[in-house]
ROZA-563501 format. One line per field, with one value per atom (N, C-alpha, C, O): residue in one letter; x, z, y. Coordinates in steps of 0.001 Angstrom, whole numbers, m for minus. Atoms other than C-alpha are relative to their C-alpha. Last residue first. Layout:
N
aa = (A,...)
east = (X,...)
up = (Z,...)
north = (Y,...)
***
This chain:
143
aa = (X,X,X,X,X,X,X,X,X,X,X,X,X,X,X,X,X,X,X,X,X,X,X,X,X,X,X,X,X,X,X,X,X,X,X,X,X,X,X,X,X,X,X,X,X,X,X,X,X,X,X,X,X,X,X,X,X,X,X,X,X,X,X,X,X,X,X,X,X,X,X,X,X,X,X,X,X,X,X,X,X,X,X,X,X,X,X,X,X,X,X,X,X,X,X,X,X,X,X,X,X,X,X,X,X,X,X,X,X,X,X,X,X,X,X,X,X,X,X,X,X,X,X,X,X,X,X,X,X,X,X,X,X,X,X,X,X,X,X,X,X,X,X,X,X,X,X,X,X,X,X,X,X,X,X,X,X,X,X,X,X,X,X,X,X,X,X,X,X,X,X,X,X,X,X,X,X,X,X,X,X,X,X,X,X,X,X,X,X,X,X,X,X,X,X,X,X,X,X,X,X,X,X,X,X,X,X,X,X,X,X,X,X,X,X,X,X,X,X,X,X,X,X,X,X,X,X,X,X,X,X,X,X,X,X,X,X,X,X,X,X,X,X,X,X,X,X,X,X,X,X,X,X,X,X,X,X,X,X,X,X,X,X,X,X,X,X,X,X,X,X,X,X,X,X,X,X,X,X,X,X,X,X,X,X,X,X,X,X,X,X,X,X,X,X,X,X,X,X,X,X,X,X,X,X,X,X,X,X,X,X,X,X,X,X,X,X,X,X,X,X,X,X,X,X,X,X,X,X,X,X,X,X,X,X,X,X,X,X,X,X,X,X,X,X,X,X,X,X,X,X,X,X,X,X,X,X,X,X,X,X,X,X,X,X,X,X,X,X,X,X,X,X,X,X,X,X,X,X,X,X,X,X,X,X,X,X,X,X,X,X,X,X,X,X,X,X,X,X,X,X,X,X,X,X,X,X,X,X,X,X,X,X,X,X,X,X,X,X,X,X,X,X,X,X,X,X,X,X,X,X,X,X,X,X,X,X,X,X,X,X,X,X,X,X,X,X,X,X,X,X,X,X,X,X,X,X,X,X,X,X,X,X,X,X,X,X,X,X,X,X,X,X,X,X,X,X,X,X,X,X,X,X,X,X,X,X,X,X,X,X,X,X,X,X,X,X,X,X,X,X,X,X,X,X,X,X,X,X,X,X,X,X,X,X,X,X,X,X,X,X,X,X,X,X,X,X,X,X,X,X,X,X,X,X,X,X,X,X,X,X,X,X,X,X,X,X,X,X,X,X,X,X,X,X,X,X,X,X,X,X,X,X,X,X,X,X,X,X,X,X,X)
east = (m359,19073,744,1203,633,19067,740,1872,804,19906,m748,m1748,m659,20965,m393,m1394,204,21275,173,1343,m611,21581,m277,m1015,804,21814,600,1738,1249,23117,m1194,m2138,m835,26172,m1405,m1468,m547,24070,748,765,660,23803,22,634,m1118,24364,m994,m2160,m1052,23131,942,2152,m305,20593,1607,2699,1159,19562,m162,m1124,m226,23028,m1466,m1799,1184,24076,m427,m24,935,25968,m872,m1986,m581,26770,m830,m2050,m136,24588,925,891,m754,25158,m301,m114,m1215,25099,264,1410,93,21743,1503,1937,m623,20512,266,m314,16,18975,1464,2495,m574,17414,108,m713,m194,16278,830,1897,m7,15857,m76,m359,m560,15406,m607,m1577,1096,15053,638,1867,m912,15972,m1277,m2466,606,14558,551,1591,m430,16813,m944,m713,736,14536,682,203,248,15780,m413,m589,m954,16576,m750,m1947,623,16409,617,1777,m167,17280,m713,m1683,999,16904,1105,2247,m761,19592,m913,m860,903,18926,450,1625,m567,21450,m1526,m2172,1103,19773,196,m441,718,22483,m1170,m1821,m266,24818,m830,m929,m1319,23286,114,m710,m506,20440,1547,2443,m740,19364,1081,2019,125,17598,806,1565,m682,18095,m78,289,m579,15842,614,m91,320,14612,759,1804,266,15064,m292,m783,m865,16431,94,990,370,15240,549,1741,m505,16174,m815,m1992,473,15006,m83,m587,m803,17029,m257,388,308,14680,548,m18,m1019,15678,207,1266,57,11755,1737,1887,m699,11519,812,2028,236,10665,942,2161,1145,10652,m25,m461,m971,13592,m889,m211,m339,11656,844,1337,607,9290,645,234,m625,12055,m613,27,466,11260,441,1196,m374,10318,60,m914,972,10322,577,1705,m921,10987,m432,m1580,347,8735,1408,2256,904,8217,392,156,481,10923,m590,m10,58,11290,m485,m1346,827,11889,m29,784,m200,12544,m873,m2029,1194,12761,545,1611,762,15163,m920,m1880,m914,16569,m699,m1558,25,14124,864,803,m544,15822,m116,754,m255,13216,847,647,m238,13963,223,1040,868,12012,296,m241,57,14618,m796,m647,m1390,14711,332,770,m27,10689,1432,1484,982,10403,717,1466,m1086,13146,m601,75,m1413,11735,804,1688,317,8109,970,890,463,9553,97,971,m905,10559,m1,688,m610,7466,1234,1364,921,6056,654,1215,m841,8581,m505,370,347,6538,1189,1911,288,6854,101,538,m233,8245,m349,181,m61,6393,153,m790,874,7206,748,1949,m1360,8501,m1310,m2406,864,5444,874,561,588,7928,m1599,m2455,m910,10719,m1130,m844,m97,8247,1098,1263,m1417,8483,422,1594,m373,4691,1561,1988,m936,3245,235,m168,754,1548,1333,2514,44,3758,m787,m874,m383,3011,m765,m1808,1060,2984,439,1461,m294,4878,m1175,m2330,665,3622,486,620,m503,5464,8,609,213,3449,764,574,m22,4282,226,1309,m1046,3335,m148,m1127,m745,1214,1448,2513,267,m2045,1811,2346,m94,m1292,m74,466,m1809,42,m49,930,m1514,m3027,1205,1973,658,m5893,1248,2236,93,m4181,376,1350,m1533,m4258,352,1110,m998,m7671,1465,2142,169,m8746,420,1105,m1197,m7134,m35,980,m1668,m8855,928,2070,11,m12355,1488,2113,m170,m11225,109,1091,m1376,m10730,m187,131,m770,m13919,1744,2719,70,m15844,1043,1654,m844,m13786,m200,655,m1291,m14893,512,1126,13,m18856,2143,2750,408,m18868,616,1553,m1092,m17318,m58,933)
up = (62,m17183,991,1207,m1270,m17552,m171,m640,635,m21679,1522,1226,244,m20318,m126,590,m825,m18343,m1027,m1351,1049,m20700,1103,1893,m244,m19651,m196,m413,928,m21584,132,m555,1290,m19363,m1157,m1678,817,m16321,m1371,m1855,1681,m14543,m232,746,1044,m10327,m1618,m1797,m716,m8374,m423,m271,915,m10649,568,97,477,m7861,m560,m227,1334,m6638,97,695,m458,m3396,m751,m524,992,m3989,m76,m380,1419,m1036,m1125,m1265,1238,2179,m1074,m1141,m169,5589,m1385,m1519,m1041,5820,m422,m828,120,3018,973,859,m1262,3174,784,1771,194,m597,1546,1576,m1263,m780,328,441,m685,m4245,1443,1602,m1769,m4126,284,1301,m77,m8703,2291,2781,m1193,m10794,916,947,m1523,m13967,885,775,m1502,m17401,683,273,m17,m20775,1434,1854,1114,m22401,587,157,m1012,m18873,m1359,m848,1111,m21549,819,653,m750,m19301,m520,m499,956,m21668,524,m72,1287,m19849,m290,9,1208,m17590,m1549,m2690,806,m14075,m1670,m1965,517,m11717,m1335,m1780,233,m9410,m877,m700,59,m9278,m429,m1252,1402,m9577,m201,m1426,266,m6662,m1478,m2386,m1215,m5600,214,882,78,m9160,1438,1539,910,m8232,m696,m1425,1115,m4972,m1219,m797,44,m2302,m1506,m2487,1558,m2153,157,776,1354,1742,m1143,m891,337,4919,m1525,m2306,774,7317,m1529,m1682,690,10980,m1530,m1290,m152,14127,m1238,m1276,m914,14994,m115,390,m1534,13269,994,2087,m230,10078,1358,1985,m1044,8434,542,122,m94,4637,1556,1505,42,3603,375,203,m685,5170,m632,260,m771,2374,1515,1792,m323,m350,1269,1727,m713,m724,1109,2198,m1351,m2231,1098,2109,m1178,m5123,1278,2015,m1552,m7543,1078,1641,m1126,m11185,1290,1399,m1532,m14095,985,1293,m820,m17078,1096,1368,942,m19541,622,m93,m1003,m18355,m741,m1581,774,m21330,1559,2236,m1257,m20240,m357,m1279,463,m22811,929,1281,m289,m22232,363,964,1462,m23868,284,m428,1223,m20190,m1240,m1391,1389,m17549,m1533,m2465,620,m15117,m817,m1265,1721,m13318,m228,409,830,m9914,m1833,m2732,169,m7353,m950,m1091,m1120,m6319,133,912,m34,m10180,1255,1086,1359,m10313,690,1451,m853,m6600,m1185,m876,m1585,m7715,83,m27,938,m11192,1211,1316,847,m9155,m577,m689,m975,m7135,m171,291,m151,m10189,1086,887,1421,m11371,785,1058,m150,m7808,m786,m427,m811,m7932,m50,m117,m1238,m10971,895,438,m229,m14799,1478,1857,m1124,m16307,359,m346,m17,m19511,1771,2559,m1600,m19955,75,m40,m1273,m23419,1743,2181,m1119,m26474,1797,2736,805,m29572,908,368,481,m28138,m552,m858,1377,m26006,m559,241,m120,m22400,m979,m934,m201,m21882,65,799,1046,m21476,633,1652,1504,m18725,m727,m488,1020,m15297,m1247,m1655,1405,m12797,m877,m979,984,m9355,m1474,m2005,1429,m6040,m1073,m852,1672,m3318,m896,m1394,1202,m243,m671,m641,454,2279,m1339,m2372,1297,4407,m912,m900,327,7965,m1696,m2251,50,9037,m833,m1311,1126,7916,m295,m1398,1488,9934,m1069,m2161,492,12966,m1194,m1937,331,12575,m272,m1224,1698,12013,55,m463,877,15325,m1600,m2286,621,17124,m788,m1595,693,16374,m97,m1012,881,17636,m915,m1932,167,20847,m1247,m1789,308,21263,m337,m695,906,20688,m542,m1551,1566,22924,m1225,m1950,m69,25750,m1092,m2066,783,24967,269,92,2012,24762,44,m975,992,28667,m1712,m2579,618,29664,m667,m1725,663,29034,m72,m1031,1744,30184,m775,m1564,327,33702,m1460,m2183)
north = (m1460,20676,195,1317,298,16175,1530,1648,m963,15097,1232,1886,m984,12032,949,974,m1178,8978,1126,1330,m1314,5542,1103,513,m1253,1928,1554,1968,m622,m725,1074,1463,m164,m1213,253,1367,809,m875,538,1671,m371,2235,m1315,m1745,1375,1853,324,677,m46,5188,m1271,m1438,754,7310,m1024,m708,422,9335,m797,m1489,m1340,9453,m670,m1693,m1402,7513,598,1739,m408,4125,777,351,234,2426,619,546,806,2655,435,1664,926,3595,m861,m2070,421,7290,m1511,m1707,1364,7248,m367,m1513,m16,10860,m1622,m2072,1608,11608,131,802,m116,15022,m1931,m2842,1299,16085,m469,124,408,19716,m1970,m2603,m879,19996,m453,m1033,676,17550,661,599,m185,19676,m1081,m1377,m105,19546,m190,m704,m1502,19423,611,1745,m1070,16505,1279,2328,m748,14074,1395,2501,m1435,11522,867,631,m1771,8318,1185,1595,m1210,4828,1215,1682,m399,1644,1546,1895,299,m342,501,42,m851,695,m398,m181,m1712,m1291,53,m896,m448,m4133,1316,2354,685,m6245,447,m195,m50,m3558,m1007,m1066,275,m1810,m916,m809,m47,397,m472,46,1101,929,298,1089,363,4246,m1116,m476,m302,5719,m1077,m2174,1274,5570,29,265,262,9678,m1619,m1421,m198,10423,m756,m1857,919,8857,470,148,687,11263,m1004,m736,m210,12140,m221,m489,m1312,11828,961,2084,m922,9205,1185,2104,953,5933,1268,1264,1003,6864,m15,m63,m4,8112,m846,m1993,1156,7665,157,m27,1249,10881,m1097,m1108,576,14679,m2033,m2761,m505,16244,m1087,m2077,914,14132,m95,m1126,586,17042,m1438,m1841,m790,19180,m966,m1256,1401,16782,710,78,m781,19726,m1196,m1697,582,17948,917,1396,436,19723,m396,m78,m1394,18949,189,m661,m914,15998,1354,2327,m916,13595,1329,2018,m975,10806,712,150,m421,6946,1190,1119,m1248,4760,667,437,m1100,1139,1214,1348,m237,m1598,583,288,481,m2894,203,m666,m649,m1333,m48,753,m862,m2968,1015,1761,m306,m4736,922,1956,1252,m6811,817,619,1514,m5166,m1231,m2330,1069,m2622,m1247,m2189,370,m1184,m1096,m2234,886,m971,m729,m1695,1062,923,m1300,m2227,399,3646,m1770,m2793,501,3921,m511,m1362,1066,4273,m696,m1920,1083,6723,m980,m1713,556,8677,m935,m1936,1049,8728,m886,m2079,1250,9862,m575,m1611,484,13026,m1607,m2470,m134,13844,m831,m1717,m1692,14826,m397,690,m296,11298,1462,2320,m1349,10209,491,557,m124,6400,1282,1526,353,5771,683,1032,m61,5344,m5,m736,m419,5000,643,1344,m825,3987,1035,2192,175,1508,1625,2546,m326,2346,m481,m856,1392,1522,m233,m1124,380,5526,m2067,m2627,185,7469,m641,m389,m1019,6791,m383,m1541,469,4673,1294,1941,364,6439,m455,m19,158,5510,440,77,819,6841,378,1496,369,8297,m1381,m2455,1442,10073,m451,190,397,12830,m1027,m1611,1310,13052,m246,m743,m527,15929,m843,m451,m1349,14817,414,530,1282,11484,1210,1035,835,13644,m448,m507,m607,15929,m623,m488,m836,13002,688,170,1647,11305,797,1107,225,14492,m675,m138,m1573,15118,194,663,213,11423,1299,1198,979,12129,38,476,m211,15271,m1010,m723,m1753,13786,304,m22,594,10769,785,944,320,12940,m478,205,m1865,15247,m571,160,m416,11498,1329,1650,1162,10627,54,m132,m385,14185,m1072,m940,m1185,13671,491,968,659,10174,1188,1061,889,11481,m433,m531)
***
């Protein structure tokens, strides 16, 4: 009896590990740089942009910061994030969510692509990666 209840646990604990392996995780990361003109925050990763997501919904605009994308980014990953309860997924959270919270720095995409973004928002307003600008904000330069 001991002996199957550990080879039950065993397996339990293996599924566990798999589901959590299997389940894709979405972290923000802060980008190299301060967002000085002269030092701008060096975007290469789906994470960055995360992070620009996370920033904008927390309050900062980035108003007078320089954001520079070094590379193309592959966010195919984002197809799997953000779980919508039906089986479904909710994807990439879009970047100044609304005008309250709109994006208001300076993003020169250097001629790089962001490339499989997957943004699946049915009941929200405002869907683009970049989804409210402010008036002092900039989008450009994007392959």
């Amino acid at each position: 009896m001991k002996i199957a209840k550990a080879t039950s646990l065993a397996l339990l604990a293996l599924a566990l590990l798999v589901i959590k392996s299997a389940t894709p995780a979405q972290t923000a990361s802060v980008p190299p740089g301060d967002g000085d003109i002269n030092n701008p925050w060096l975007i290469s990763t789906v994470e960055h942009l995360l992070w620009i997501s996370d920033e904008t919904a927390a309050g900062n605009d980035f108003a007078g910061e320089y954001l520079v994308q070094t590379q193309d980014i592959d966010a195919s990953m984002t197809s799997t994030w953000f779980p919508d309860g039906g089986g479904g997924y909710l994807g990439f959270p879009p970047i100044g969510p609304t005008s309250i919270d709109a994006f208001a720095g300076n993003y020169n995409g250097a001629g790089y692509r962001i490339e499989s973004l997957h943004i699946n928002r049915p009941a929200q307003n405002r869907v683009a990666l970049f989804a409210t600008v402010g008036q002092s904000g900039s989008i450009g330069n994007l392959g």
